[in-house]
C-alpha positions as CSV (number, residue, x, y, z in Angstrom):
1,X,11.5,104.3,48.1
2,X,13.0,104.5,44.5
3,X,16.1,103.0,43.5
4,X,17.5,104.3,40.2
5,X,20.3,103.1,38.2
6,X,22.8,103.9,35.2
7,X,25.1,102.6,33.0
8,X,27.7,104.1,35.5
9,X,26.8,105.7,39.2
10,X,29.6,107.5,40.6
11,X,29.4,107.9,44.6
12,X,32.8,110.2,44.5
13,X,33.5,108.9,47.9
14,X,34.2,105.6,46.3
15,X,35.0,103.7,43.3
16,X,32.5,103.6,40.2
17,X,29.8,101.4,40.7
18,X,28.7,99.7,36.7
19,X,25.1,99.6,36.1
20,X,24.9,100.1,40.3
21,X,21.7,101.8,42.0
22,X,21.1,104.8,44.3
23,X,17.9,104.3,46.3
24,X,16.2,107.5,47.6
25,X,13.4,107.8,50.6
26,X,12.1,111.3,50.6
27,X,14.6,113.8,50.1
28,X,17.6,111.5,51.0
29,X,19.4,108.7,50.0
30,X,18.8,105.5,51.6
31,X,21.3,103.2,49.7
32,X,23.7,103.1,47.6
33,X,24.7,99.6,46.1
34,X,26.7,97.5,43.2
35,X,24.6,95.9,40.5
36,X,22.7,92.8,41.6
37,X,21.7,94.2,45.1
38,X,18.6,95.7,44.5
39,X,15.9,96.1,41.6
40,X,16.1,99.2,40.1
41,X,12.5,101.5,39.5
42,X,14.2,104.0,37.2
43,X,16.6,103.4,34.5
44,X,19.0,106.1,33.0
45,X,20.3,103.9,30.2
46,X,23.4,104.7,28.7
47,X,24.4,107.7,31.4
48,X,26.5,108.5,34.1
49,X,24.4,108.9,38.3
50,X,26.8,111.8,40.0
51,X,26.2,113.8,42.9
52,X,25.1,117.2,41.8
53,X,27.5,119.3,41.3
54,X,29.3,122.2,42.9
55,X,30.2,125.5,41.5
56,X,32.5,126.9,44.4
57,X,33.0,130.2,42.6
58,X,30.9,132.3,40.7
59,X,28.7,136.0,40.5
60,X,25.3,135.6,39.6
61,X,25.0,139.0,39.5
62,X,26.9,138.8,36.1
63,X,24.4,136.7,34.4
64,X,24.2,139.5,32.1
65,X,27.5,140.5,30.7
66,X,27.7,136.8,28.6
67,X,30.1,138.2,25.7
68,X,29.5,142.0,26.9
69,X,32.9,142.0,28.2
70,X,35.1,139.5,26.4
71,X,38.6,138.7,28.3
72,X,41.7,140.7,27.4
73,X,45.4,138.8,27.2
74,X,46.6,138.8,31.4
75,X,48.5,141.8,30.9
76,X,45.7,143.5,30.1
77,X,43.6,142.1,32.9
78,X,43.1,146.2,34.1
79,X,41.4,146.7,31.0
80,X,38.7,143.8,31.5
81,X,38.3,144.8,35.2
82,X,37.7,148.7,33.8
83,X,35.4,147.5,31.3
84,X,33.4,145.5,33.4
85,X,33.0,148.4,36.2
86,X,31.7,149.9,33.1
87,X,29.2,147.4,32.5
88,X,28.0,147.5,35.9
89,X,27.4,151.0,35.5
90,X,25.5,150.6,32.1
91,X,24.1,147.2,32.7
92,X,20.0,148.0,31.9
93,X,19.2,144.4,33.1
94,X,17.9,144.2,36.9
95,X,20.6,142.8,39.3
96,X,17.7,140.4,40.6
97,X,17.0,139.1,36.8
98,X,20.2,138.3,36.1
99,X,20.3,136.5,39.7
100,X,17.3,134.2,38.4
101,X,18.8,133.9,34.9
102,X,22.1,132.3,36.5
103,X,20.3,130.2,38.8
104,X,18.0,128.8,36.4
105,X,21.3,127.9,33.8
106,X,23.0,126.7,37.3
107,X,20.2,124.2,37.3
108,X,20.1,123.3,33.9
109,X,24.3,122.3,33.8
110,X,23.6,120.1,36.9
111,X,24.8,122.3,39.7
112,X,23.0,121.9,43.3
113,X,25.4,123.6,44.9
114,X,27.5,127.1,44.7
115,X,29.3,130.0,46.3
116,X,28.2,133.1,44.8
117,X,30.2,136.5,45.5
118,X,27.3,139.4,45.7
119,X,28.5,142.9,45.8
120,X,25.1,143.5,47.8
121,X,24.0,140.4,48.9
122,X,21.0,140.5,47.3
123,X,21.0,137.5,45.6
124,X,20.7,135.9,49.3
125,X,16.4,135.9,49.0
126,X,16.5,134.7,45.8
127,X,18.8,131.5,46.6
128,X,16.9,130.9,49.5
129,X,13.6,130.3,47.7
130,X,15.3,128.3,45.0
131,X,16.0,124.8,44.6
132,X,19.9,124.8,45.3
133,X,21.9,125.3,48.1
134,X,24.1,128.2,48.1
135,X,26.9,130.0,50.3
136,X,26.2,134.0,49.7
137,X,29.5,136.1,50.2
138,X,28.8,140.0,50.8
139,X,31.7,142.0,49.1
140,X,33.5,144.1,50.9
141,X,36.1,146.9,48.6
142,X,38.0,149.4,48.7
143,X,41.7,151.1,49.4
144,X,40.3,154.5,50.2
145,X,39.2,154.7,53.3
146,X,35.5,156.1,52.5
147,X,34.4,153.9,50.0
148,X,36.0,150.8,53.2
149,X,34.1,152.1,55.6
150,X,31.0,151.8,53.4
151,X,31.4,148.6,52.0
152,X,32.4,147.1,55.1
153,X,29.4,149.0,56.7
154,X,26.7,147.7,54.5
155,X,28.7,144.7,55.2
156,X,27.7,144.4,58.6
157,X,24.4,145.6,58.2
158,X,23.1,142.9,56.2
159,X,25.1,140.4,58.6
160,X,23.3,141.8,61.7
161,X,19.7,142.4,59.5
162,X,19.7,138.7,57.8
163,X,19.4,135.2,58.4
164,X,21.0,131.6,57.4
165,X,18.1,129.8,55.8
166,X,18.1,126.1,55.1
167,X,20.3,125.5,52.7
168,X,21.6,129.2,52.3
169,X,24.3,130.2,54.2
170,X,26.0,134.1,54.8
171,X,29.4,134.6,54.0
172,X,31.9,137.4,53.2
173,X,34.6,138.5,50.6
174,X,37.0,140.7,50.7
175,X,37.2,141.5,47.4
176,X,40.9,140.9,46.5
177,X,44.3,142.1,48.2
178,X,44.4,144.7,45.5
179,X,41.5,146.5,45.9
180,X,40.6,145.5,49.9
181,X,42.3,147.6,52.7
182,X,44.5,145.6,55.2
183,X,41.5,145.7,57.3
184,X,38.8,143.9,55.2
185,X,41.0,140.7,55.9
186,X,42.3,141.3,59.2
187,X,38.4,142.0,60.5
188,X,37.9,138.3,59.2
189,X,38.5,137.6,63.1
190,X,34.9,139.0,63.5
191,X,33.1,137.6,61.8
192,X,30.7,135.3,63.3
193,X,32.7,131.8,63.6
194,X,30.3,129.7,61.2
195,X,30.8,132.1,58.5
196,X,32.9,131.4,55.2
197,X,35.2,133.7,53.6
198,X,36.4,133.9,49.6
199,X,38.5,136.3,48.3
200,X,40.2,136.7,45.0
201,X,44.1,136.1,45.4
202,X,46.7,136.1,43.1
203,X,44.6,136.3,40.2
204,X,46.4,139.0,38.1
205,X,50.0,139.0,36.7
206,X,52.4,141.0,38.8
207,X,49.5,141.3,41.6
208,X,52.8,140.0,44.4
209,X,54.9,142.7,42.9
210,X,52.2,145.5,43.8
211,X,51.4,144.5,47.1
212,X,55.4,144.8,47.5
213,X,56.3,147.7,45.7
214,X,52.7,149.5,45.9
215,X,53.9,150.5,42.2
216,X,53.4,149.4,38.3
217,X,50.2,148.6,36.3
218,X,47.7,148.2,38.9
219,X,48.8,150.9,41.1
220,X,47.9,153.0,37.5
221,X,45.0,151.6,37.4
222,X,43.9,152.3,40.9
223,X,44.6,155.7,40.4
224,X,43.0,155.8,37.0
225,X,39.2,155.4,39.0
226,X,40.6,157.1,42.0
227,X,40.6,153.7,44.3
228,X,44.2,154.4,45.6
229,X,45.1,156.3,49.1
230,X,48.1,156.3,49.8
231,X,47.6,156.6,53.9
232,X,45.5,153.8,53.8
233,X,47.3,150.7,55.1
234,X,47.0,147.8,52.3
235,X,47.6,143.8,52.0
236,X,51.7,143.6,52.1
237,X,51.6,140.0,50.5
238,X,50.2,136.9,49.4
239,X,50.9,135.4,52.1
240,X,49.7,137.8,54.2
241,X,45.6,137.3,52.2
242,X,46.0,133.7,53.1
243,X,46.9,133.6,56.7
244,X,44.1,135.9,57.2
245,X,41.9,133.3,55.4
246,X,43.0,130.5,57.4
247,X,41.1,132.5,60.1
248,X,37.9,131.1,59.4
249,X,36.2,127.8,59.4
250,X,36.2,127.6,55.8
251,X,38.5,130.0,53.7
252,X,38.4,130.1,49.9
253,X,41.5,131.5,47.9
254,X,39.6,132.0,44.5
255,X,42.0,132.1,40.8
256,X,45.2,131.6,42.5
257,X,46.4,131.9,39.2
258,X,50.2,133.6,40.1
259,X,50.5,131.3,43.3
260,X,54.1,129.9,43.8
261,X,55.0,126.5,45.5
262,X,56.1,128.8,48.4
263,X,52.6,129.3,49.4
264,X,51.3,126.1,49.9
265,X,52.7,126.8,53.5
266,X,49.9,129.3,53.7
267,X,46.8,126.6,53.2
268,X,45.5,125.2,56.5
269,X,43.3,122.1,56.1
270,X,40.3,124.5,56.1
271,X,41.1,126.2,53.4
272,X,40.7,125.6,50.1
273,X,42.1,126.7,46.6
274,X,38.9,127.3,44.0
275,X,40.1,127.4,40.4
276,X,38.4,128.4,37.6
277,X,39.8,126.5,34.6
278,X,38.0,128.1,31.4
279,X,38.1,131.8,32.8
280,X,41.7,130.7,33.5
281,X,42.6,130.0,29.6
282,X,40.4,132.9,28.3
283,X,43.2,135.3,29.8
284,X,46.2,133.3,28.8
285,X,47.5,132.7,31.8
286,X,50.7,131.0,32.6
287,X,49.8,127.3,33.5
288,X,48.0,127.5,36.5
289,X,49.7,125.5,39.4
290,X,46.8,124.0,41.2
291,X,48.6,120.0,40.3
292,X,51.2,121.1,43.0
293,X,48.8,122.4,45.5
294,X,46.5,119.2,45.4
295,X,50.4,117.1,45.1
296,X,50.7,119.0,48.8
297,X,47.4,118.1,50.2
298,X,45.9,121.5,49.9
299,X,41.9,120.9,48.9
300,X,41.3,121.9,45.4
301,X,37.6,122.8,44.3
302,X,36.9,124.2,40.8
303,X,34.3,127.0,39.8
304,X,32.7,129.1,36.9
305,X,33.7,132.8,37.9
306,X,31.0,134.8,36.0
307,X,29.4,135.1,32.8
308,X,31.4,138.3,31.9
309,X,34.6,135.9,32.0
310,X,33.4,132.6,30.6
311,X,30.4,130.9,28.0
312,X,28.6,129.1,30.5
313,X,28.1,128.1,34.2
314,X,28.5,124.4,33.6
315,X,31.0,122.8,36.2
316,X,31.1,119.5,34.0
317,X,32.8,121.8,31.4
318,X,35.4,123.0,33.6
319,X,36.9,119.7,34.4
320,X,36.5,118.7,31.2
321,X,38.9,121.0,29.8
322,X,41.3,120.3,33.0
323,X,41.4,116.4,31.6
324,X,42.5,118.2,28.3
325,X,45.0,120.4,30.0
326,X,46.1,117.8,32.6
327,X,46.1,114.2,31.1
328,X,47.7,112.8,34.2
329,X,45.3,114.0,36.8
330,X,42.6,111.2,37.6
331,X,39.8,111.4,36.6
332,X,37.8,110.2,40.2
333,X,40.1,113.6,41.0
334,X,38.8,116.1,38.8
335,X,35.3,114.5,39.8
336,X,35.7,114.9,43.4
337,X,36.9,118.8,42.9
338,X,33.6,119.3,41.1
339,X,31.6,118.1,44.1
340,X,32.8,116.6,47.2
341,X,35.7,119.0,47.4
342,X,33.4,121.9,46.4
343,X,30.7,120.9,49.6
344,X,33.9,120.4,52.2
345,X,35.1,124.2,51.0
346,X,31.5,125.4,51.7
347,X,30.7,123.5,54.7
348,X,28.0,121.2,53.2
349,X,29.9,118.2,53.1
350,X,27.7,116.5,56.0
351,X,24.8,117.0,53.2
352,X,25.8,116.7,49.8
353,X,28.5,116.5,47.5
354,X,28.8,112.7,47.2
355,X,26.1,109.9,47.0
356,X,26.8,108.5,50.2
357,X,23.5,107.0,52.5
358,X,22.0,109.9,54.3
359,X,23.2,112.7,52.5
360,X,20.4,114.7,49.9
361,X,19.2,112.9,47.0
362,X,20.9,115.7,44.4
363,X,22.0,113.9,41.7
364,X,22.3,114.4,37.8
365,X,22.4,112.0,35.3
366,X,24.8,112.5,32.2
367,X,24.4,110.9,29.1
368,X,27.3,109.3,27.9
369,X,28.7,108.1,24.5
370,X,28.3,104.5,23.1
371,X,31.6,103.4,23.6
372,X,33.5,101.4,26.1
373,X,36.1,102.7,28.1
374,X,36.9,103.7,31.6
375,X,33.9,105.2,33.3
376,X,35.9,108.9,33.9
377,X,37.1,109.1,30.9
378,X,33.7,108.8,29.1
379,X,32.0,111.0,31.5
380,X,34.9,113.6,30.9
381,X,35.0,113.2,27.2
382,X,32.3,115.4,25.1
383,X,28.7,116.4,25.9
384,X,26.2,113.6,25.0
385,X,23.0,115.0,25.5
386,X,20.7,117.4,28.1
387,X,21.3,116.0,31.6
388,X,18.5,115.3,33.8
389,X,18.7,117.2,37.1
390,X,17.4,115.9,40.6
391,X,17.6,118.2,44.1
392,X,16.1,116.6,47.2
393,X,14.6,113.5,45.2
394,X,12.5,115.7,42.9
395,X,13.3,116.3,39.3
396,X,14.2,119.8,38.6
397,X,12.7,121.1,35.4
């Protein structure tokens, strides 16, 4: 039964605990307990003990395309999505490669936990055997009715041909209300009832207008890669994406970047808004309005999106730059939406996510600069040093 300790050990469920300790039996944790309480067998040092974290939005799939396909300014965002079907095309490097590649840099930034959108859902195996716990979302596309039917077929086909495994769980995403017919959300009502679902919503300027209008920039590109029929029946709002959402026992309305104040009516208490800060800033979006979501209750959980939009998949980083961006958000905030909010959108809250008795012994320990101050702030402030990664009570390496 170790018991470990740090400068700072951050439960996220409650307050910072200075120079506290985290005991661990097996692959769990046993205790968690202020300074004094208990001798500690391992000492960080100078370092901050938080839960492993959780990357609620990525691709893995894209582990490749790091500066292939560098963001456009937001009213260009057809061009990036053009030249990264291009890349997809092209791309030389085996899917399952850049699978591993992500996981293993997932790892190394700390991250235990993640939802991954895979246009096949072959990254599923791979997770499985790997030391993280992972939600796999099966894409489902298309407005034309063939290329639907044969997304949402091979949809079903690996639902009915695979398995949850422990620790990996099966979900599905509709890909966006742009490019999903009206039927890829409203068959979320069949899907089986543990299942999560993420889709990508609001993430493009003038993406409300469309869904209105069926007309202006993204219509053009539609029809520029012959994605648009007009006969099939489409996604009439935002609002319309999120109620489906709120269908399922955990909904995840990825970017949300264009969302407006009137659609926090939209967000049940099992759904949750994912942002992804640095993928966010690359495209020069407007401010993004998640402050007023989380102001309205609505869960807020942060993720990477993919290495074709951003440097890295470290979860530390994104917060980081949402202290810069947002100086009056706490910091035990911007904490929990990098892990306990992350496990509560992917339904492994009951396991990990905070360093609470019973839960997983997945923890990472941050080095942190010689300096006092308050013990968010430090650990939000610059990178210190290589973090030391633990998954089940076992140092990943």
């Amino acid at each position: 039964m170790p018991t470990f300790t740090a400068r700072s050990v951050f439960p996220v469920s409650g307050p910072p605990l200075a120079r506290g300790t985290v005991t661990v039996e097996g692959d769990r944790i046993t205790a968690v307990l202020p300074h004094g309480l208990r001798t500690a067998d391992a000492d960080f040092g100078n370092a901050a003990l938080i839960p492993g974290l959780v990357n609620a939005h990525t691709h893995l799939d894209l582990s490749a395309a790091r500066g292939a396909v560098p963001p456009t300014p937001a009213d260009q965002f057809t061009d990036w999505l053009r030249a990264v079907v291009t890349f997809r095309r092209q791309s030389t490097t085996p899917v399952a490669d850049a699978v591993r590649s992500g996981i293993a840099e997932s790892l190394r930034c700390g991250t235990t936990l993640l939802g991954d959108i895979s246009s096949d859902g072959g990254s599923l195996d791979l997770l499985a055997v790997s030391p993280l716990r992972a939600v796999v979302f099966r894409e489902v596309i298309g407005l034309r009715r063939d290329r639907f039917a044969m997304t949402w077929g091979k949809y079903r086909h690996w639902r009915d041909a695979t398995a949850d495994r422990p620790g990996t769980k099966r979900g599905v995403s509709p890909h966006a209300p742009y490019s999903t017919s009206y039927y890829g959300y409203r068959f979320l009502t069949t899907v089986p009832p543990h299942f999560a679902a993420a889709s990508h919503v609001a993430e493009l300027p003038g993406e409300a207008d469309f869904l209105a209008t069926k007309a202006g920039p993204i219509r053009d590109f539609l029809e520029s890669i012959g994605a648009l029929d007009p006969f099939v029946k489409t996604v009439s709002s935002l609002r319309m994406a999120l109620n489906t959402l709120g269908t399922v026992p955990h909904g995840l309305v990825v970017h949300g970047n264009y969302l407006t104040p009137e659609h926090v009516a939209g967000f049940t208490p099992s759904m949750t808004l994912v942002v992804c800060p640095r993928t966010h800033a690359a495209f020069g979006h407007a401010p993004h309005p998640w402050p007023a979501f989380a102001a309205a209750g609505v869960r807020v959980a942060v993720g990477t999106d993919s290495l074709a939009s951003n440097p890295d998949l470290d979860v530390l980083a994104e917060i980081r730059l949402l202290r810069r961006t947002n100086p009056d958000a706490p910091g035990s905030q911007l904490l929990r939406m990098a892990t306990l909010s992350g496990a509560e959108a992917l339904g492994f809250a009951d396991v990990c996510g905070s360093l609470d008795a019973g839960k997983s012994a997945d923890f990472v320990a941050v080095p942190l600069p010689d300096a006092d101050g308050d013990p968010h702030e430090l650990l939000l402030g610059d990178d210190c040093g290589a973090r030391r990664v633990f998954f089940r009570g076992v140092e990943v390496t």
